[in-house]
FIKOLZA-1660 file (N, C-alpha, C; in steps of 0.1 Angstrom, whole numbers, plus 5000, padded with zeros to 4 digits):
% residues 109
   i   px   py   pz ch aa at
   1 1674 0297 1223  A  X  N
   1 1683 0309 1222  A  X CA
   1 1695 0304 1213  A  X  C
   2 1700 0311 1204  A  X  N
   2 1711 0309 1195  A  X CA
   2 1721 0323 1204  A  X  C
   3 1735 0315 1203  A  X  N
   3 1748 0321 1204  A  X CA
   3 1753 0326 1194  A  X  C
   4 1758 0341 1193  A  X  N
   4 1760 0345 1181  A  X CA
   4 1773 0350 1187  A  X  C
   5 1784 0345 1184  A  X  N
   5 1801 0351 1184  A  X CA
   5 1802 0364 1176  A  X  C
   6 1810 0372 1189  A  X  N
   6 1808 0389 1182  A  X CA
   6 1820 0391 1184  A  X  C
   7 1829 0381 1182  A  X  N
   7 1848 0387 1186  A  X CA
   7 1852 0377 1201  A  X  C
   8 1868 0386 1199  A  X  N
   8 1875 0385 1214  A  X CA
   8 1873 0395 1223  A  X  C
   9 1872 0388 1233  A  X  N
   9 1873 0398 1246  A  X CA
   9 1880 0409 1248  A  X  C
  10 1895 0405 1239  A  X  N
  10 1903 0416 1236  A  X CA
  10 1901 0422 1227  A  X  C
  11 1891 0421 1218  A  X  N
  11 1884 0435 1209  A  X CA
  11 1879 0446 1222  A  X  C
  12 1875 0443 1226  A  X  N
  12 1869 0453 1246  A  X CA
  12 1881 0461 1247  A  X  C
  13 1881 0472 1250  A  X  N
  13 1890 0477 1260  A  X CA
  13 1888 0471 1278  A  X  C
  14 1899 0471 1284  A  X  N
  14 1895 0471 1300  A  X CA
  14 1884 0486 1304  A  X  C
  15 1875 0481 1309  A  X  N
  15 1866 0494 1315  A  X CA
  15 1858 0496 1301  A  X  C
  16 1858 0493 1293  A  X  N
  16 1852 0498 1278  A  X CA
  16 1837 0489 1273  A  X  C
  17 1836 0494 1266  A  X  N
  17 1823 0489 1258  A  X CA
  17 1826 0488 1238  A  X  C
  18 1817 0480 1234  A  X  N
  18 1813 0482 1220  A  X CA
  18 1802 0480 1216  A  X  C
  19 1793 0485 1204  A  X  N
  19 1777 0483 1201  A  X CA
  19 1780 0473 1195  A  X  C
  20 1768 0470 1190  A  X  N
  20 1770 0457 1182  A  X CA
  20 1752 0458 1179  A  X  C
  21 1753 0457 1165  A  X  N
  21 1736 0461 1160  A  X CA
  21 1731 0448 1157  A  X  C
  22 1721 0445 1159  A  X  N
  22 1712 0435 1157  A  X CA
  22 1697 0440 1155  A  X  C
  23 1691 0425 1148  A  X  N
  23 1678 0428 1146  A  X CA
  23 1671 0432 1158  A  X  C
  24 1675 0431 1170  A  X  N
  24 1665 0436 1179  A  X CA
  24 1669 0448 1185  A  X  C
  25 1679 0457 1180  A  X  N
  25 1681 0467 1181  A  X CA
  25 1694 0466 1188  A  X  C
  26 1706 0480 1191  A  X  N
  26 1717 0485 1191  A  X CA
  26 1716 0470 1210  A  X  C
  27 1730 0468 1205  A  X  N
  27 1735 0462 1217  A  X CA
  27 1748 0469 1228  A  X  C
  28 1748 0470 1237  A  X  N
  28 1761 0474 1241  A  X CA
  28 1768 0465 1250  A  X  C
  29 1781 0460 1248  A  X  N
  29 1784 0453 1252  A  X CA
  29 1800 0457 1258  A  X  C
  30 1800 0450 1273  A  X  N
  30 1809 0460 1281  A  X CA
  30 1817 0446 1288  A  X  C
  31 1829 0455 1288  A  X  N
  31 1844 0449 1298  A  X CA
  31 1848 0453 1310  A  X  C
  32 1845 0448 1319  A  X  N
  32 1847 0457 1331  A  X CA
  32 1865 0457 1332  A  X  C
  33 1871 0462 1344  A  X  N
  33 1882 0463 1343  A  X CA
  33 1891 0443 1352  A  X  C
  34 1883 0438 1353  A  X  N
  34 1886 0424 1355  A  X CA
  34 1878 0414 1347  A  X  C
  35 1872 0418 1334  A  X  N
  35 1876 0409 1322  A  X CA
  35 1861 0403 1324  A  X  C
  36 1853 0413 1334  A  X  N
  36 1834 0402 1330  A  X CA
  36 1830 0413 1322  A  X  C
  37 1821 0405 1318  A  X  N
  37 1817 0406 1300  A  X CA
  37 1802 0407 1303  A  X  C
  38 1794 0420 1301  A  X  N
  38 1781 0421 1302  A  X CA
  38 1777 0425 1286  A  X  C
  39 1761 0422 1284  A  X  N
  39 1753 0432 1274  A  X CA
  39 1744 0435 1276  A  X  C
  40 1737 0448 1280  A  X  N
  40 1724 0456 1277  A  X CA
  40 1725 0459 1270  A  X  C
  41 1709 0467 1264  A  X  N
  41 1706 0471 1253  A  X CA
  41 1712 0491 1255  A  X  C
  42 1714 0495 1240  A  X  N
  42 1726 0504 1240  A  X CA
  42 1715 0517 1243  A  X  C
  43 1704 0514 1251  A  X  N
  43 1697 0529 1246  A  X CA
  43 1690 0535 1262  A  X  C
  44 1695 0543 1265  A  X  N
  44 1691 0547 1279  A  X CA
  44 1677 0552 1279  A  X  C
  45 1669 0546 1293  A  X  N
  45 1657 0549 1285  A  X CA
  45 1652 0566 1293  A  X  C
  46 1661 0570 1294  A  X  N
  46 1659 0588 1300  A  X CA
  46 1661 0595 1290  A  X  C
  47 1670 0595 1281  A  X  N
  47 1670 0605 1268  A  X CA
  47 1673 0597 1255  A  X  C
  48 1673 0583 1255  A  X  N
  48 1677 0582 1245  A  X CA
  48 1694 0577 1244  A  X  C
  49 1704 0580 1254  A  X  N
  49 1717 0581 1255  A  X CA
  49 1727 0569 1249  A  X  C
  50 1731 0569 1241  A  X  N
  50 1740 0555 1236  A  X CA
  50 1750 0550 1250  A  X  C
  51 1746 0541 1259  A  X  N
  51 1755 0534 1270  A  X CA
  51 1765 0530 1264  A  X  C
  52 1770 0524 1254  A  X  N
  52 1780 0520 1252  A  X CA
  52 1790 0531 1247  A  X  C
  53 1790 0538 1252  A  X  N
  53 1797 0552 1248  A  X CA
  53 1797 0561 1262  A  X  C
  54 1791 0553 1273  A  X  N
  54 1794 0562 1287  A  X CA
  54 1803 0551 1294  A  X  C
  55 1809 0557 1309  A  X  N
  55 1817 0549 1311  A  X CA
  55 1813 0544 1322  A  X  C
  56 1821 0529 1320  A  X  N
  56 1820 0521 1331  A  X CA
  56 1831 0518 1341  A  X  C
  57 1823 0517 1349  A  X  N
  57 1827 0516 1367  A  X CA
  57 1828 0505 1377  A  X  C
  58 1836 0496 1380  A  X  N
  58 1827 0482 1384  A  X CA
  58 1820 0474 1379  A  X  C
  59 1806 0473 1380  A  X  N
  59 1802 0464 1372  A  X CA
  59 1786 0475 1369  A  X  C
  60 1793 0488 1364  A  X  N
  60 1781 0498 1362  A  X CA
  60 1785 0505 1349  A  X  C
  61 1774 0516 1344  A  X  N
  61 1781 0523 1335  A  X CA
  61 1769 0535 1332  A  X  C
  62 1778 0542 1332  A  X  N
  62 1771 0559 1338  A  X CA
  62 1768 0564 1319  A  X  C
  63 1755 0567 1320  A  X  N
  63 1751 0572 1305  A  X CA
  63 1759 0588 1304  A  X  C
  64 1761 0585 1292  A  X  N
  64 1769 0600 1285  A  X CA
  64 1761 0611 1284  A  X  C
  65 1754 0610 1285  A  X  N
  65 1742 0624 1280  A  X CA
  65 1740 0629 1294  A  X  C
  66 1733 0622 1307  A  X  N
  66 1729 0633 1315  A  X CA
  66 1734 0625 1332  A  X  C
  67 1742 0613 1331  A  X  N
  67 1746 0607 1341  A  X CA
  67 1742 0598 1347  A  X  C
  68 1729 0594 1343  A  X  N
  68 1724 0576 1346  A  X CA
  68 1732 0567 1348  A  X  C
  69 1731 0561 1362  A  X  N
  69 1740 0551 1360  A  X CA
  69 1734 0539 1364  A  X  C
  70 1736 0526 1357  A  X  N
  70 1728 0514 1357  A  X CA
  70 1741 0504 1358  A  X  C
  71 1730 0496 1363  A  X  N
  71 1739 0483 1372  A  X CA
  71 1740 0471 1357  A  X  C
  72 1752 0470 1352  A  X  N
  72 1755 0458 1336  A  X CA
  72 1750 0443 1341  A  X  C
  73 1746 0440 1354  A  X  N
  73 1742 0427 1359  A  X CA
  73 1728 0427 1361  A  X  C
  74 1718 0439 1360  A  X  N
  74 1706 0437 1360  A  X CA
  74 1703 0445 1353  A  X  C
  75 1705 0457 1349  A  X  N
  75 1701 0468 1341  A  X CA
  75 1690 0477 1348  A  X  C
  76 1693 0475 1358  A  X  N
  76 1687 0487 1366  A  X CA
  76 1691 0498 1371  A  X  C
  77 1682 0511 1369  A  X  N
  77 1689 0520 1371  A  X CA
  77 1692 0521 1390  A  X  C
  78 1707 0533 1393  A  X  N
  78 1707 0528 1404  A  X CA
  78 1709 0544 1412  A  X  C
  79 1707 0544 1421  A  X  N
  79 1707 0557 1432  A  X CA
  79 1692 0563 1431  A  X  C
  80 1688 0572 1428  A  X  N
  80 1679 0580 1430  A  X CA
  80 1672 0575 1414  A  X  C
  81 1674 0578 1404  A  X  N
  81 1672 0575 1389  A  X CA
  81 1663 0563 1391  A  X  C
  82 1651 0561 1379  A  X  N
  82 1643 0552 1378  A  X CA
  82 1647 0545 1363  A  X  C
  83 1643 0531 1364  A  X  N
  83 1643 0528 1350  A  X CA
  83 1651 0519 1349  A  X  C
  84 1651 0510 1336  A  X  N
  84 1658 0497 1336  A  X CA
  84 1661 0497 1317  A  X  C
  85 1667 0490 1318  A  X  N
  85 1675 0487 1304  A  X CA
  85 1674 0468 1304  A  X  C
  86 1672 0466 1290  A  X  N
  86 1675 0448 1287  A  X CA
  86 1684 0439 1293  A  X  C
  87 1685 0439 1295  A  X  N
  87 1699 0426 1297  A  X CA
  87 1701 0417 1286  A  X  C
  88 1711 0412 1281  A  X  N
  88 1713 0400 1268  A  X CA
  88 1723 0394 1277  A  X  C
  89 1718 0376 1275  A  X  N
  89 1729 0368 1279  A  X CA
  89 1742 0369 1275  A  X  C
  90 1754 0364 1274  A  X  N
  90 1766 0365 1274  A  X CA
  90 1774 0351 1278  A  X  C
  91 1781 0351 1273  A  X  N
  91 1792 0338 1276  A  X CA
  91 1806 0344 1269  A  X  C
  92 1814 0335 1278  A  X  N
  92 1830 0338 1271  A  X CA
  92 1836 0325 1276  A  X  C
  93 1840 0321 1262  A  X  N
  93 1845 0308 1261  A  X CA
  93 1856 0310 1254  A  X  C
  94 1871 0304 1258  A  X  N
  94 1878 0305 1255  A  X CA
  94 1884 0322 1248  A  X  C
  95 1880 0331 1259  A  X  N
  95 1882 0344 1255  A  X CA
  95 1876 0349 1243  A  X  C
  96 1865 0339 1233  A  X  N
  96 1853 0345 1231  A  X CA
  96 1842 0349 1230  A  X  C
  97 1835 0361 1228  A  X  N
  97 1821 0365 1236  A  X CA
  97 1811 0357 1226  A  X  C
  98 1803 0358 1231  A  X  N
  98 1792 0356 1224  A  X CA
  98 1776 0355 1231  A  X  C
  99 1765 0362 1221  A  X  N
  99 1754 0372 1227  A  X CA
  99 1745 0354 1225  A  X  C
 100 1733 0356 1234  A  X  N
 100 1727 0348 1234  A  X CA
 100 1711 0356 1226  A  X  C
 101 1713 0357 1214  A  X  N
 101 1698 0361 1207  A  X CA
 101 1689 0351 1201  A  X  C
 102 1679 0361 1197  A  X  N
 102 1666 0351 1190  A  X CA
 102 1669 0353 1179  A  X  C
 103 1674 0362 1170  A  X  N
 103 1676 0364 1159  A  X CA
 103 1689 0369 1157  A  X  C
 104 1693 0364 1141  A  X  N
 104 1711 0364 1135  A  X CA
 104 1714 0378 1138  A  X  C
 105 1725 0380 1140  A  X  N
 105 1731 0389 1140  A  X CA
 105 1737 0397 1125  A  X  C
 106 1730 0406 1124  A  X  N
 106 1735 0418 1115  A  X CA
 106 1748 0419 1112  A  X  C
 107 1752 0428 1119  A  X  N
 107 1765 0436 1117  A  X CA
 107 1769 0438 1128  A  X  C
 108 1785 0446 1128  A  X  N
 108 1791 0448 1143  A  X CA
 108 1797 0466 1138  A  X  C
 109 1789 0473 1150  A  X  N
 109 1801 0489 1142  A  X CA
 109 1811 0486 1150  A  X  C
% end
């Protein structure tokens, strides 16, 4: 696995997220409001829904489109809702992140 540095922690909002596109498709990667640093993959798999654009709760984050909410520590969906999302490693060293992928990193929107 290669570490790919995608910023500071304080690019994150507290409670926020940002994508981050790579070759293996849209990443989303989230701040909870005490500074842990998760990444699944940005694509809900009930409609399609960009997660990094719904909000997060704890260590959850509720899809924008119809209300899914999945757990950022396993990527499973949680309450009644079925379904799971990627998980990508993570590290934060010295306040910064960085994704554990198989392939370079693209770009960041």
């Amino acid at each position: 696995m290669n570490w790919h540095d995608i910023g500071m922690i304080d690019d994150i909002p507290a409670r926020g997220a940002r994508c981050v596109v790579t070759p293996q498709g849209k990443i989303g990667v989230f701040r909870t409001a005490d500074d842990r640093v998760y990444a699944i993959e940005d694509h809900c798999p009930h409609r399609g829904g960009p997660l990094s654009e719904g909000i997060v709760h704890g260590a959850a984050v509720t899809c924008p489109l119809h209300n899914w909410v999945f757990s950022l520590e396993t990527g499973q969906a949680l309450g009644a809702d079925e379904g799971t999302v990627k998980t990508i490693p993570v590290r934060v060293v010295d306040r910064r992140i960085a994704l554990g992928l198989d392939l370079a990193l693209m770009a960041a929107e």
